[in-house]
Z-matrix of the N, CA and C atoms (Angstrom, degrees):
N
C 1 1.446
C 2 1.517 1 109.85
N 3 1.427 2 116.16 1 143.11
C 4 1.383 3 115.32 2 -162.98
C 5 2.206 4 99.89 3 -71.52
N 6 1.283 5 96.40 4 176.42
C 7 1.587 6 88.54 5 176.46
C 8 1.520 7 111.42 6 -107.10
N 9 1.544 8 138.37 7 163.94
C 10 0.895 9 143.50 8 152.85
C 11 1.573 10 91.50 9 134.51
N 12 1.100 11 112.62 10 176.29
C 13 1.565 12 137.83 11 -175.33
C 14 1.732 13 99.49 12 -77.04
N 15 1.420 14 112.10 13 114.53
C 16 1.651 15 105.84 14 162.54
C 17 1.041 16 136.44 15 -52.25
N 18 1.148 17 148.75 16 -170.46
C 19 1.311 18 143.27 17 152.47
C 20 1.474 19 127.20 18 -119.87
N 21 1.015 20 150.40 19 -170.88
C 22 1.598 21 145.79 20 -147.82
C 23 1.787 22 82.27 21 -92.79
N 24 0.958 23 128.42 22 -29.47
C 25 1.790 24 120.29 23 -165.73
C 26 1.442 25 90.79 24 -81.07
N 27 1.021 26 100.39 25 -42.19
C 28 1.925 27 110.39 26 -149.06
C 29 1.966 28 81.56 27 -63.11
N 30 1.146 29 115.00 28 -71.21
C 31 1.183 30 129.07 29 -175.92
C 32 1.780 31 118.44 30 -21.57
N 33 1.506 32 96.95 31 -43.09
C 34 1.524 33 122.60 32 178.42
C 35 1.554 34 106.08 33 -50.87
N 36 1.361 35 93.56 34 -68.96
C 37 1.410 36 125.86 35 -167.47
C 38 1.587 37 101.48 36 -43.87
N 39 1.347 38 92.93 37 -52.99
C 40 1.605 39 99.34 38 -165.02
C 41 1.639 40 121.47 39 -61.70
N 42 1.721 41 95.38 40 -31.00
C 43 1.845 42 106.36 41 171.48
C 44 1.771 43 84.05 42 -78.20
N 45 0.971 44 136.46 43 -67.63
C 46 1.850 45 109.61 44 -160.34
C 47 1.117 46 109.70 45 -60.14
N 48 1.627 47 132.19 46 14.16
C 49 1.645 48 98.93 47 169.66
C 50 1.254 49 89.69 48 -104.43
N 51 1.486 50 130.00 49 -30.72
C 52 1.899 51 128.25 50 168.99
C 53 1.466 52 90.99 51 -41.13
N 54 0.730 53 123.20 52 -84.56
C 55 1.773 54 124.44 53 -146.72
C 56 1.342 55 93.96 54 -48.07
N 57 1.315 56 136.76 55 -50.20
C 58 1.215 57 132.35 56 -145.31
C 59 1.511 58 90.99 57 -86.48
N 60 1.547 59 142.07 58 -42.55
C 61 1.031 60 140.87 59 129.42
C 62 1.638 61 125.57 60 12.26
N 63 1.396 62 99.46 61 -83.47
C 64 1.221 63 111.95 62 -178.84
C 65 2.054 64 119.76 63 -43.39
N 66 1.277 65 91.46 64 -36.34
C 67 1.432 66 102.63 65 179.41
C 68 1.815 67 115.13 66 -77.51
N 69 0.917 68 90.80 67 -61.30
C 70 1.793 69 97.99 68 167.28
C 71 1.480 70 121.80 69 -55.10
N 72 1.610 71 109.88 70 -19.73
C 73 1.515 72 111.85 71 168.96
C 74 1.407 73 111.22 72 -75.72
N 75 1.302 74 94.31 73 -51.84
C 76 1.422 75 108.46 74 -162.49
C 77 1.930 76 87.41 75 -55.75
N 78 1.276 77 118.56 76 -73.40
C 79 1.683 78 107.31 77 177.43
C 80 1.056 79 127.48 78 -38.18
N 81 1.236 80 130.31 79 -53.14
C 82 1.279 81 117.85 80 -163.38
C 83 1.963 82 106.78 81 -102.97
N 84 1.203 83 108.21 82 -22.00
C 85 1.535 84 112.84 83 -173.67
C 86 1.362 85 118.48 84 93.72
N 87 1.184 86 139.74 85 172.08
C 88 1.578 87 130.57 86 -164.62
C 89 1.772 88 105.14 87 -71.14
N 90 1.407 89 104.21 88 -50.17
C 91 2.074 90 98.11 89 -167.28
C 92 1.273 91 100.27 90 -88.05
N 93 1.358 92 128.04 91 -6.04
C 94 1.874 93 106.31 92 170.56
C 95 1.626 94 100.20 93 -94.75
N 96 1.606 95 130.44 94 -18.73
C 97 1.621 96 107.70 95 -172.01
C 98 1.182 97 99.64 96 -61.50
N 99 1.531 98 88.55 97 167.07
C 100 2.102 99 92.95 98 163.07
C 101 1.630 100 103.81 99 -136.94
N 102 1.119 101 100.38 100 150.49
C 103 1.767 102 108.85 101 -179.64
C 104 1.426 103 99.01 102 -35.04
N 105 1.278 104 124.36 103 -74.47
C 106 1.100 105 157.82 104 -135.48
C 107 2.030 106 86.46 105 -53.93
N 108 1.158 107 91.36 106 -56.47
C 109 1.952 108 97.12 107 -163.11
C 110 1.647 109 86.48 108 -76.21
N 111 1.375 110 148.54 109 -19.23
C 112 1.235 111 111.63 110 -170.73
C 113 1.553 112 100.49 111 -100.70
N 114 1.437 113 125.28 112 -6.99
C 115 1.570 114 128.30 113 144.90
C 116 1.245 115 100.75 114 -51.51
N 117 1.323 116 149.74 115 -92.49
C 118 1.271 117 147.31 116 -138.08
C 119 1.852 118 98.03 117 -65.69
N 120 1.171 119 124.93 118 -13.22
C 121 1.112 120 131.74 119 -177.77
C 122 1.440 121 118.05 120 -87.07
N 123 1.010 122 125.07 121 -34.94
C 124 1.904 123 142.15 122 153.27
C 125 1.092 124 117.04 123 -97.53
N 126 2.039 125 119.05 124 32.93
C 127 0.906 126 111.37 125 168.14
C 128 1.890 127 147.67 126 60.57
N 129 1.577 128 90.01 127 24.58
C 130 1.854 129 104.79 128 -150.34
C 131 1.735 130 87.73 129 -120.24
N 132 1.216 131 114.87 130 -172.70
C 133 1.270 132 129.48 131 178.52
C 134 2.076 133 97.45 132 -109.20
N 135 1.109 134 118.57 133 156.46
C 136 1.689 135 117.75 134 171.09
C 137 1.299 136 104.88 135 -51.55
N 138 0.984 137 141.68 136 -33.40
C 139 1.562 138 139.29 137 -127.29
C 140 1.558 139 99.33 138 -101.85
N 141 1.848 140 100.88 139 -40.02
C 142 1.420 141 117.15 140 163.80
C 143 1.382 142 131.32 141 -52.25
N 144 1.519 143 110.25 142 -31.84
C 145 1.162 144 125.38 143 176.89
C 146 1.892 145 119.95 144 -70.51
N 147 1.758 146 109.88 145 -36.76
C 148 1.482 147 128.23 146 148.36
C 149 1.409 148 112.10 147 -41.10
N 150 1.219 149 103.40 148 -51.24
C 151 1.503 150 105.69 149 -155.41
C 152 1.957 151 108.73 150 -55.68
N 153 1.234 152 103.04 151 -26.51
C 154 1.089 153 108.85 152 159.36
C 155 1.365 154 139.87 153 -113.43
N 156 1.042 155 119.38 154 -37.17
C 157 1.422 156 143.10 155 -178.57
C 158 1.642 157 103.24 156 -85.26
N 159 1.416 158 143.68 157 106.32
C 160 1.416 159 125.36 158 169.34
C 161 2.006 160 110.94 159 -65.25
N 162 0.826 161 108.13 160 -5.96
C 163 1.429 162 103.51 161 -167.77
C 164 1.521 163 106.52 162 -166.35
N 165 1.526 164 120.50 163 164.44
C 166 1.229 165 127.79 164 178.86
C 167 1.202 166 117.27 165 -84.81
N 168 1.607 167 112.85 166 -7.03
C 169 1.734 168 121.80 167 164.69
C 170 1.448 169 108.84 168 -85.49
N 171 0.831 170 117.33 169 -51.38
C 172 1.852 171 118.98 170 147.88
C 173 1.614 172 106.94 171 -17.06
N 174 1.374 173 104.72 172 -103.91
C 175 1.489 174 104.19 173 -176.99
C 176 1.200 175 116.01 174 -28.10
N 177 1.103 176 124.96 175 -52.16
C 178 1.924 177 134.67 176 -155.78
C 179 1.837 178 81.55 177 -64.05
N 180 0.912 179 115.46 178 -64.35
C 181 1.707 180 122.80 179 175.38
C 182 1.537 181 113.28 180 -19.92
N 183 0.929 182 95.56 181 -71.45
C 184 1.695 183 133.74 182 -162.40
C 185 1.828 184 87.92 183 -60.59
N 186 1.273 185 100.23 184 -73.07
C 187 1.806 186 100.37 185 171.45
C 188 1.376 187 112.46 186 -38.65
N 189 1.199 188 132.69 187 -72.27
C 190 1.423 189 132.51 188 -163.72
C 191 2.011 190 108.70 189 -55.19
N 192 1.103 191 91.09 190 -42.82
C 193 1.936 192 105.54 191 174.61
C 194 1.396 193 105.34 192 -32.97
N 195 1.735 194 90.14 193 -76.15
C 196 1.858 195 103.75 194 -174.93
C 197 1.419 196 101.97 195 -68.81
N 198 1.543 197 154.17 196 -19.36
C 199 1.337 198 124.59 197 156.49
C 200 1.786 199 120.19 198 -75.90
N 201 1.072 200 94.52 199 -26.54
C 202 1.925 201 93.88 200 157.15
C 203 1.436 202 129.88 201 -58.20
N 204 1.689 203 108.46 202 -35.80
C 205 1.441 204 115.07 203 179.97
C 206 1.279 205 86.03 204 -66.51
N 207 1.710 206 129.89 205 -67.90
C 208 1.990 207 118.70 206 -140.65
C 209 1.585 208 88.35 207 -57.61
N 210 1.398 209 132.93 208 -23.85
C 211 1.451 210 118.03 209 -141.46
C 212 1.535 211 104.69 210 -89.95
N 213 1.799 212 98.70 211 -30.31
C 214 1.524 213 103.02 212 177.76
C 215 2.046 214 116.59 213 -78.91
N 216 1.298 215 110.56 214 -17.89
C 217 1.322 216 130.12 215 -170.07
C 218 1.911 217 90.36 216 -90.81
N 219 1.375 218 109.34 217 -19.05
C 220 1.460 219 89.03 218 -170.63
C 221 1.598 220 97.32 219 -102.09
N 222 1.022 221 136.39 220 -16.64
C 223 1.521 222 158.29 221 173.56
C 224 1.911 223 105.39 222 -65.27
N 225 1.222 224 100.88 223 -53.58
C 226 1.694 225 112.50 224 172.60
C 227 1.630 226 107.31 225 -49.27
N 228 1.371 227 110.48 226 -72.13
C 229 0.875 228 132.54 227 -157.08
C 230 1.791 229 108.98 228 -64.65
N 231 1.509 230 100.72 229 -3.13
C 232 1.528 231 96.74 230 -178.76
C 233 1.810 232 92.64 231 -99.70
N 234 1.167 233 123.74 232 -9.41
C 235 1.449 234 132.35 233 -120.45
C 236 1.817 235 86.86 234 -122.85
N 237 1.158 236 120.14 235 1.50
C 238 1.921 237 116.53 236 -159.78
C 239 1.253 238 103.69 237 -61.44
N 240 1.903 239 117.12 238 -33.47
C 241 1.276 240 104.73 239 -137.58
C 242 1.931 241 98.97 240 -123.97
N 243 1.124 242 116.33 241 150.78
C 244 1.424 243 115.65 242 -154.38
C 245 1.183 244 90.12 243 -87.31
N 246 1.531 245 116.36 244 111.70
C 247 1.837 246 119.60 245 176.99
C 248 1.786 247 97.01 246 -113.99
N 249 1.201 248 94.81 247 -160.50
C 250 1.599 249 112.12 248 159.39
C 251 1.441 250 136.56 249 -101.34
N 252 1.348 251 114.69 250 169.29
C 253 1.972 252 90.93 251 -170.88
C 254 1.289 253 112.85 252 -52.74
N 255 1.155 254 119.54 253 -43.85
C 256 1.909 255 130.97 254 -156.13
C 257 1.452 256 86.95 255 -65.44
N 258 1.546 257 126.02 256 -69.87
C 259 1.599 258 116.34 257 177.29
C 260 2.031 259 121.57 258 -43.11
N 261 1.472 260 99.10 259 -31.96
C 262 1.631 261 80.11 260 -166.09
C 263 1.587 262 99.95 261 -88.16
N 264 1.465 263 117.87 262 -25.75
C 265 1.623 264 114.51 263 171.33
C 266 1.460 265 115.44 264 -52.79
N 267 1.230 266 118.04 265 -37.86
C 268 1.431 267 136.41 266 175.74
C 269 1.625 268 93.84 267 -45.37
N 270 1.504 269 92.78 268 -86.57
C 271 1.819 270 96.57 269 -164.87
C 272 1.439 271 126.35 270 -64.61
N 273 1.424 272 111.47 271 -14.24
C 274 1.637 273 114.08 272 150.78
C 275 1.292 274 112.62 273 -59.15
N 276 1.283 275 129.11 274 -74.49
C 277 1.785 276 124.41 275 170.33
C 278 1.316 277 107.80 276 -14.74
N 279 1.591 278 99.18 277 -85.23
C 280 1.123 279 102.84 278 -176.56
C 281 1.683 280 135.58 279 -25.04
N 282 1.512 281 95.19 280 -39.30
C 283 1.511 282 105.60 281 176.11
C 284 1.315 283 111.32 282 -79.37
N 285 1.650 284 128.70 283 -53.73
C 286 1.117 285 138.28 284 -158.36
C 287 1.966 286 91.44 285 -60.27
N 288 0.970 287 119.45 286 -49.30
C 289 1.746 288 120.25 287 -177.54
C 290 1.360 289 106.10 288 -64.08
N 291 1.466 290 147.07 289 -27.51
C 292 1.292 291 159.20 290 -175.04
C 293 1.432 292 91.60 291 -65.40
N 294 1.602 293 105.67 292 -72.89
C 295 1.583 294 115.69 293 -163.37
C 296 1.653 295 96.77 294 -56.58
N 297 1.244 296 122.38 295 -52.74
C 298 1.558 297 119.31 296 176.40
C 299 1.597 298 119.10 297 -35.86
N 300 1.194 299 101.89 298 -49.44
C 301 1.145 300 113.57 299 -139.32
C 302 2.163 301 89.24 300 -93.52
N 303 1.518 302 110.99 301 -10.18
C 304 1.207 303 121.99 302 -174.94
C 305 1.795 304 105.93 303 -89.99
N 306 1.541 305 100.97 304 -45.44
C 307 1.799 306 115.02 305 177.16
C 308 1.221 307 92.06 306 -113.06
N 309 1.168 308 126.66 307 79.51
C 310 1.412 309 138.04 308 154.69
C 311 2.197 310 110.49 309 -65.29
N 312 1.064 311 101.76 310 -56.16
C 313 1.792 312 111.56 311 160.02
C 314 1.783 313 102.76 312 -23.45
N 315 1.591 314 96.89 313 -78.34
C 316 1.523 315 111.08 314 -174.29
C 317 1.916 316 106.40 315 -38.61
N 318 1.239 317 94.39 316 -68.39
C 319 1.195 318 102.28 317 -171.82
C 320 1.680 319 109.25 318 -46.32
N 321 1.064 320 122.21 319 -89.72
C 322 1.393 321 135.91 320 153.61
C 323 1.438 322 93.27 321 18.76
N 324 1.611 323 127.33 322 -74.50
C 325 1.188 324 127.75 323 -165.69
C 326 1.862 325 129.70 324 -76.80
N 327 1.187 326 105.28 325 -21.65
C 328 1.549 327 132.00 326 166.78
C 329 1.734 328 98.55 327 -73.70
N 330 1.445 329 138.85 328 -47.98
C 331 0.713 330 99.01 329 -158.96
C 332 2.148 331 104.54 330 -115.63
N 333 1.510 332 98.14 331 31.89
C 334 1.454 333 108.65 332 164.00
C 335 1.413 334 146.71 333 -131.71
N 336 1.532 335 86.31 334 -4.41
C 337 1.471 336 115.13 335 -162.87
C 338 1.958 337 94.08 336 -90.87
N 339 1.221 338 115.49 337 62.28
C 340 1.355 339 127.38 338 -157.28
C 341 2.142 340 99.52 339 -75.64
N 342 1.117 341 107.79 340 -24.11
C 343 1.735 342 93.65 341 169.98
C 344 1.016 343 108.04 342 -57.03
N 345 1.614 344 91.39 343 162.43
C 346 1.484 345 94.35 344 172.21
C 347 1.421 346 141.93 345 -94.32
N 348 1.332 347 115.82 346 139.99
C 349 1.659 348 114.03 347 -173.25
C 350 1.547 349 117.20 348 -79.59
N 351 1.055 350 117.32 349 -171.17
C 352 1.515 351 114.94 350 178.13
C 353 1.265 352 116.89 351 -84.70
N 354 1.474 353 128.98 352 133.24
C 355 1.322 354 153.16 353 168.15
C 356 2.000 355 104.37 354 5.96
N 357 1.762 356 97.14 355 -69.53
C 358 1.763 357 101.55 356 -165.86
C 359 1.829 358 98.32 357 -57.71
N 360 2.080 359 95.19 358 -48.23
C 361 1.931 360 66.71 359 -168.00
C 362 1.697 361 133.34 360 -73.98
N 363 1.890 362 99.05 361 10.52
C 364 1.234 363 94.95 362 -176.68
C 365 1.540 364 99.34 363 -80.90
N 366 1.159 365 120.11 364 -36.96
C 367 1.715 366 129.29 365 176.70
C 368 2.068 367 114.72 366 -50.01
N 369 1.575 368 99.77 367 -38.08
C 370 1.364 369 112.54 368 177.95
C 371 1.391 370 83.94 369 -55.18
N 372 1.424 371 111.85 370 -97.17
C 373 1.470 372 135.25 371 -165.82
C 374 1.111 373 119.25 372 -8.48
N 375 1.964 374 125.15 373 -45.42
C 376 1.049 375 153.03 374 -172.83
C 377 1.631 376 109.58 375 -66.41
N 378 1.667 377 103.64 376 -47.34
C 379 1.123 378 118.22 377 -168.63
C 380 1.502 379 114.87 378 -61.54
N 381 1.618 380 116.96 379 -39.74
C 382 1.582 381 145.15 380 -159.21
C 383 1.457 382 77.58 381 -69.38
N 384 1.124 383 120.63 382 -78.32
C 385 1.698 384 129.31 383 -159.07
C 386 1.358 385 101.95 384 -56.59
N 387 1.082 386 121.48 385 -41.08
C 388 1.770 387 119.77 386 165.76
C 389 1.524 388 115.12 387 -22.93
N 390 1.576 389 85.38 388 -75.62
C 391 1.779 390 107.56 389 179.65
C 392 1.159 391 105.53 390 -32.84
N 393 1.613 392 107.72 391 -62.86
C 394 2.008 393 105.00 392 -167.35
C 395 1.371 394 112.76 393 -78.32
N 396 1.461 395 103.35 394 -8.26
C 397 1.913 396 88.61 395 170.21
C 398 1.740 397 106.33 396 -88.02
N 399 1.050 398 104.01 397 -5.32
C 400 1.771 399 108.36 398 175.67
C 401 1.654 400 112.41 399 -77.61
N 402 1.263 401 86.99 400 -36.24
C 403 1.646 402 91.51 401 -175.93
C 404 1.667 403 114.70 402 -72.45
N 405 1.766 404 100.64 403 -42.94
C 406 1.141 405 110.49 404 -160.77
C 407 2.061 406 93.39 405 -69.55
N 408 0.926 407 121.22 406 -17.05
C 409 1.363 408 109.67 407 -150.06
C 410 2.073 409 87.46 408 -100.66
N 411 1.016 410 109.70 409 -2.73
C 412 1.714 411 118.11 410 -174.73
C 413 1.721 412 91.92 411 -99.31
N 414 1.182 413 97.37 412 -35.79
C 415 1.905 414 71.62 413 160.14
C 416 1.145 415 136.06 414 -129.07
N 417 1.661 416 112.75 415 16.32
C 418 1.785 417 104.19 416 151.94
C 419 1.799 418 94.91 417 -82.48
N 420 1.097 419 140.78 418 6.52
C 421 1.513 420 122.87 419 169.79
C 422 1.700 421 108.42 420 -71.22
N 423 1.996 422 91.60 421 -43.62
C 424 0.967 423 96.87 422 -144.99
C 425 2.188 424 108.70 423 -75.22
N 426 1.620 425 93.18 424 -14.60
C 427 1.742 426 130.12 425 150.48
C 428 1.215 427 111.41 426 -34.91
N 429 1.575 428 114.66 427 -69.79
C 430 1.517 429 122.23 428 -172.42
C 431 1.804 430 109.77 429 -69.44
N 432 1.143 431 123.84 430 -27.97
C 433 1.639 432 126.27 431 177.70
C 434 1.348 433 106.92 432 -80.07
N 435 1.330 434 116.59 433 -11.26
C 436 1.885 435 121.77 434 -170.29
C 437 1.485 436 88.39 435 -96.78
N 438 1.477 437 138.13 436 -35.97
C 439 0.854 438 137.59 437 -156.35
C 440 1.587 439 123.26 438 79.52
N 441 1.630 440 114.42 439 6.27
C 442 1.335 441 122.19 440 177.73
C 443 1.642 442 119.32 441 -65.13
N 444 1.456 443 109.36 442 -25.50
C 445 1.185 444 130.15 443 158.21
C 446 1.318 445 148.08 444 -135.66
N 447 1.193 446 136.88 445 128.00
C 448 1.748 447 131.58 446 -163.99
C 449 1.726 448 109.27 447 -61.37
N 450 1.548 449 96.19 448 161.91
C 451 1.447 450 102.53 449 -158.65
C 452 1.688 451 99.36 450 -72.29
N 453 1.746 452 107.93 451 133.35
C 454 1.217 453 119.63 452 -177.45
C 455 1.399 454 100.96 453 -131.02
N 456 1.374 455 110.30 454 159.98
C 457 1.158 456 111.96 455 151.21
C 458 1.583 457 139.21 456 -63.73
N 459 1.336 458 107.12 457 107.62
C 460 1.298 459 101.06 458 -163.76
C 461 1.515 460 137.54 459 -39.59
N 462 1.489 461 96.94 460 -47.98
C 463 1.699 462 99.07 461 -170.67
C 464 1.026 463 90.75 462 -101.99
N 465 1.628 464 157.09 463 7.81
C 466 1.418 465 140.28 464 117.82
C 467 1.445 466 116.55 465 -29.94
N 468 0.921 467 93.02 466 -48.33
C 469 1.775 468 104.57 467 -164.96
C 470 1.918 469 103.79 468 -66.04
N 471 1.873 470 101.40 469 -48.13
C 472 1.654 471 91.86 470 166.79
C 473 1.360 472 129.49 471 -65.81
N 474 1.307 473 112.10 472 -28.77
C 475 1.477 474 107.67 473 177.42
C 476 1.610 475 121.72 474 -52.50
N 477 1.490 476 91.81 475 -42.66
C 478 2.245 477 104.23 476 -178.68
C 479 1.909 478 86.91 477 -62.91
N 480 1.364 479 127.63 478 -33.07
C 481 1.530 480 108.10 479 -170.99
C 482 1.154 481 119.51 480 -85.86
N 483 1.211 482 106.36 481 -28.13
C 484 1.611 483 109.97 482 176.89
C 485 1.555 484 107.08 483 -80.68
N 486 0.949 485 122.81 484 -25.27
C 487 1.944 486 132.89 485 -173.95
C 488 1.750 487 99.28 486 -86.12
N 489 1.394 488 123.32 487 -23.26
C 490 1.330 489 140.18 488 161.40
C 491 1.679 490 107.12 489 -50.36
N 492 1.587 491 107.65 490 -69.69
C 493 1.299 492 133.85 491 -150.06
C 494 1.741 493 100.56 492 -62.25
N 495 2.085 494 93.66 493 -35.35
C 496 1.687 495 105.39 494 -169.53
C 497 1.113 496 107.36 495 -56.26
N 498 1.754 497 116.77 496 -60.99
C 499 1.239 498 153.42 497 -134.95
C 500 1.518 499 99.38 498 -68.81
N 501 1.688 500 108.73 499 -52.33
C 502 1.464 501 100.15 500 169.96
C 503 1.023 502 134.03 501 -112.84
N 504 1.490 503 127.53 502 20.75
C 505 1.263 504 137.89 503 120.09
C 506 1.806 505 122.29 504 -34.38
N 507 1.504 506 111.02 505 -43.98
C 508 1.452 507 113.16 506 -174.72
C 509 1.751 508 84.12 507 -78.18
N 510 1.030 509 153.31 508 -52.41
C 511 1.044 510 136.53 509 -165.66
C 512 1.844 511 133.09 510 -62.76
N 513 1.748 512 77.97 511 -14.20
C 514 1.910 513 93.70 512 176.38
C 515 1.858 514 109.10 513 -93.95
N 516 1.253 515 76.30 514 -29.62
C 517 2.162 516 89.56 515 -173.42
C 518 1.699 517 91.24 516 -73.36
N 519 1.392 518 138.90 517 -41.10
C 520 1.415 519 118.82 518 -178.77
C 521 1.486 520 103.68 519 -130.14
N 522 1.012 521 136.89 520 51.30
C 523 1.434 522 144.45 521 179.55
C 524 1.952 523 99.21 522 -94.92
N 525 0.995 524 107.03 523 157.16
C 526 1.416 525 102.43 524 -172.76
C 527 1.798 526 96.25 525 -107.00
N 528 1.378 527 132.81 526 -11.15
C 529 1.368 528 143.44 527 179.17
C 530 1.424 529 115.38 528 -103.59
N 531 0.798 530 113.64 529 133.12
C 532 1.775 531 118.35 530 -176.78
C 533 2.179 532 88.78 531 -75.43
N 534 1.243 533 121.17 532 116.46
C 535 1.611 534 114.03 533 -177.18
C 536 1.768 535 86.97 534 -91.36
N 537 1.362 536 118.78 535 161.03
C 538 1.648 537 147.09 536 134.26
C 539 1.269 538 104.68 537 -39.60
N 540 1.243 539 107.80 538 64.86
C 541 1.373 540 110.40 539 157.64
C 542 1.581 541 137.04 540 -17.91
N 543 1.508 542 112.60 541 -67.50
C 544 1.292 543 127.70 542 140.74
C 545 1.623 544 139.68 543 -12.67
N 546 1.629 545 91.34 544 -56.74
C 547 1.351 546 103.76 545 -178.68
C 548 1.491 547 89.50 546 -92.37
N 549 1.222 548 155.40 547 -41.79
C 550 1.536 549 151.80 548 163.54
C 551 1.629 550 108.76 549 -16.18
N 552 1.384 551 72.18 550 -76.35
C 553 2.574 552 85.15 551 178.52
C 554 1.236 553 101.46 552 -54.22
N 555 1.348 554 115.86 553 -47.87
C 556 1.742 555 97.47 554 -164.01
C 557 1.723 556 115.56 555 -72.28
N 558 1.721 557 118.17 556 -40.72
C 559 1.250 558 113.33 557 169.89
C 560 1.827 559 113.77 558 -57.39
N 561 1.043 560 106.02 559 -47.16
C 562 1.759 561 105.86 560 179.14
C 563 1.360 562 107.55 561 -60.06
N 564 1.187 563 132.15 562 -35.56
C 565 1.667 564 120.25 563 -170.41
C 566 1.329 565 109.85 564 -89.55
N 567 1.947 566 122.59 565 -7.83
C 568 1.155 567 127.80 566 178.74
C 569 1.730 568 106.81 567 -87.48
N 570 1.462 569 104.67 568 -30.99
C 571 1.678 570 106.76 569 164.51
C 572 1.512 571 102.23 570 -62.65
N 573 1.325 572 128.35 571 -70.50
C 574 1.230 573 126.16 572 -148.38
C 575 1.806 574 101.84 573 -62.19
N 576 0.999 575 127.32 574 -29.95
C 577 1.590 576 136.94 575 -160.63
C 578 1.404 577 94.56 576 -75.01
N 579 1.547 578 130.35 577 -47.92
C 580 1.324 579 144.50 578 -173.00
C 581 0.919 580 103.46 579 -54.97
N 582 1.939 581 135.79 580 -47.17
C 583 1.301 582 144.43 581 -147.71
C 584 1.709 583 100.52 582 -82.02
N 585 1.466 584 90.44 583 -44.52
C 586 1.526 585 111.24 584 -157.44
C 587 2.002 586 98.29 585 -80.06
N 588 1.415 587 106.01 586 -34.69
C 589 1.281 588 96.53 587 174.57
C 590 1.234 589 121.44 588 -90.74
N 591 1.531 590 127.55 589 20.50
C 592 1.295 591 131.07 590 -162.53
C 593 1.480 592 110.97 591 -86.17
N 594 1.121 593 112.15 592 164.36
C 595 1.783 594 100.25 593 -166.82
C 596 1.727 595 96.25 594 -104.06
C-alpha cells in the first residue's frame, strides 16, 4: 500500500474494493479469486486494486479486518449496559446471529473455504478468537462469583460458548429458512444457563 495519509476519495475507494472483495471471496474462495475479477467487480481497472492492496493476500487480510471491526463494534454496542451473564450471553447471540445472518457471503466463506491460507492470516484469525475467548472467560468467572453459575472451568466453559455461537451461526449462513433470531439466542442461552447452573 502506497504511504502517506489517504484522503476522503482514497478512503471510498478503499471500502469498494473490500466490498467488492467480499463478494468474489465469498464466490470463488481465496485460491480460485483473481485480482483481476474483484477489480472488474468495484468497477476499477487491476492496477487500482495495487494501488492499494500489494497483493491478493493483502486484500483477503484487509477484508477479514474490516468484517472483524463491524463484528466487534456490533458486539460492544449490545454490551453498554451492566446486566448479568444470562442477559449479556443473550444479547451477544443475539448479535453474533444478526451480524451472520446480515454477511451471510462472509460467513459462507470462513466457514468453507477449508484450504489452506497463509501462515500470518492463520495467526490473525487465531488471534480475533483469542480476544473473544478472553472476554468470554471474564464473564463466566465473573458468573461463578455472582453465583449465577457453579464453579466451572473457565475456558472449558468458553469453548461450549464460542462452539455454541459457531454452530448456529453455520446454521443461519446455510440454512434454507430465515430462523427468529431472537427466539434462537434466547432458547440456546436458556439451554446453556441450565447446564452451567446445574448442581
Amino acid at each position: 500500500m502506497r504511504e502517506g495519509l489517504p484522503g476522503r476519495g482514497d478512503s471510498d475507494k478503499r471500502m469498494q474494493l473490500l466490498e467488492a472483495a467480499v463478494d468474489v471471496f465469498a464466490l470463488e474462495g481465496f485460491h480460485r479469486a483473481k485480482v483481476e475479477d474483484i477489480a472488474a467487480a468495484a468497477g476499477v481497472g487491476k492496477g487500482t486494486v495495487y494501488h492499494y492492496f500489494s497483493s491478493k493476500q493483502e486484500l483477503f487480510q484487509a477484508m477479514l479486518e474490516m468484517s472483524f471491526n463491524k463484528y466487534r463494534s456490533r458486539m460492544r454496542a449490545q454490551l453498554r449496559d451492566p446486566v448479568g451473564l444470562h442477559q449479556r450471553l443473550e444479547s451477544m447471540l443475539a448479535a453474533h446471529l444478526e451480524f451472520v445472518w446480515q454477511h451471510r457471503k462472509m460467513a459462507q466463506l470462513l466457514l468453507t473455504d477449508n484450504r489452506p491460507l497463509p501462515e500470518k492470516m492463520y495467526r490473525w484469525m487465531w488471534q480475533q478468537r483469542r480476544r473473544m475467548m478472553v472476554y468470554v472467560i471474564r464473564m463466566l468467572k465473573q458468573g461463578m462469583l455472582t453465583g449465577e453459575i457453579r464453579p466451572v472451568d473457565p475456558r472449558v466453559a468458553s469453548l461450549v460458548v464460542l462452539g455454541l455461537f459457531t454452530s448456529l451461526g453455520s446454521q443461519l449462513a446455510f440454512g434454507p429458512e430465515k430462523f427468529n433470531r431472537d427466539k434462537l439466542a434466547a432458547d440456546a442461552v436458556q439451554v446453556l444457563m441450565a447446564g452451567l447452573a446445574g448442581k
